[in-house]
N, C-alpha and C positions, 0 to 999 in steps of 0.2 A: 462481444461487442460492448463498446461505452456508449450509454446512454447519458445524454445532459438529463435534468432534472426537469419536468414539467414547472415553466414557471405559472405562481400559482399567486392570489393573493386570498383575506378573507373579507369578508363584505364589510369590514369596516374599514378596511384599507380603499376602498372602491368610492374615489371624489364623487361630488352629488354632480356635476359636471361629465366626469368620461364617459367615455364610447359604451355604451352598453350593449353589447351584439346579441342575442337571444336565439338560439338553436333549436329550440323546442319546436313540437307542432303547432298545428292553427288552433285545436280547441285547448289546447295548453295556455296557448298566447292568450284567447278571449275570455279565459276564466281571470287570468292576471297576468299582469306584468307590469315593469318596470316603465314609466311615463319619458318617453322621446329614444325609449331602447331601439337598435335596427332590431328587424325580425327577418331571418332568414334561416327557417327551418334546415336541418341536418337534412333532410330527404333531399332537399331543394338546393343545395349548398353549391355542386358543383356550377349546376348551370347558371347561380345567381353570383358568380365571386366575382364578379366585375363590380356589382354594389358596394363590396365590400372593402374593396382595394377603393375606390372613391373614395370613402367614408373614412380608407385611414390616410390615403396620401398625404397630406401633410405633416403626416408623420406621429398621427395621435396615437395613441395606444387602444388596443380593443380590449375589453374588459367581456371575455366567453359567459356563458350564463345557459344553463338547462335546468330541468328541476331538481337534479341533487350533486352534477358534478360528472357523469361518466359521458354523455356526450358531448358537450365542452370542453371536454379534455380531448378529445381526440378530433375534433376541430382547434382546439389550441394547439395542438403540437401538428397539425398538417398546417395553420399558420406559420410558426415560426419555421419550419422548414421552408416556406416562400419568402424568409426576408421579412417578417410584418410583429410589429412586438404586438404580442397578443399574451394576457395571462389568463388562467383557468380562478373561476370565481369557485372556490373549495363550498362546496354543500351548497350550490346554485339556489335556486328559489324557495327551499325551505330553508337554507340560511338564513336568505333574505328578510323571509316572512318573521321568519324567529328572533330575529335581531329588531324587527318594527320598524323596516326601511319600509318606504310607499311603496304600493303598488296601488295600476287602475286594472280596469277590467272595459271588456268592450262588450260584456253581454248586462244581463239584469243584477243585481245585487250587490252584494261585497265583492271585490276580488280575492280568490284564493287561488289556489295551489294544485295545478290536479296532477 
């Protein structure tokens, strides 16, 4: 079989602007995350892809996000198999963190990474 390439970007390529989609769990999310990101947990995915196709109809691009890349990627690539430009955010939220992109947090303190 040929496989296309996962398309993929790295977090500096990722406008302060796009679609941020966020995959991870709930106490992943509440430790940090990217501020106006959708949150739609990998567990949760199926039955919430209606949010998702909203959020891109107008044809915006979704920018995947986990904490380091492996489940983003495989919601990236079951996106672009529906038709939806979606790219894989390479080293997801410890890129992020390591690069000194924001993050908030919904519980007490810094946000981090867990």
């Amino acid at each position: 079989m040929n496989f296309a390439p996962l398309p993929s970007v790295t977090v500096a390529e990722v406008p302060a602007d796009g679609l941020m989609l966020d995959v991870r769990e709930h106490d992943e999310w509440t430790a940090g995350h990217v501020d106006g990101a959708l949150h739609v947990p990998m567990s949760d995915f199926v039955a919430r892809f209606g949010e998702v196709t909203e959020a891109v109809e107008d044809g915006r691009r979704a920018y995947v996000m986990c904490r380091s890349g492996g489940r983003s990627a495989q919601v990236t690539a079951y996106l672009t198999q529906q038709g939806i430009d979606a790219v894989n955010i390479d080293g997801g939220m410890y890129a992020w963190e390591a690069a000194g992109r924001p993050m908030i947090t919904d519980g007490e303190g810094p946000a981090i990474v867990l």
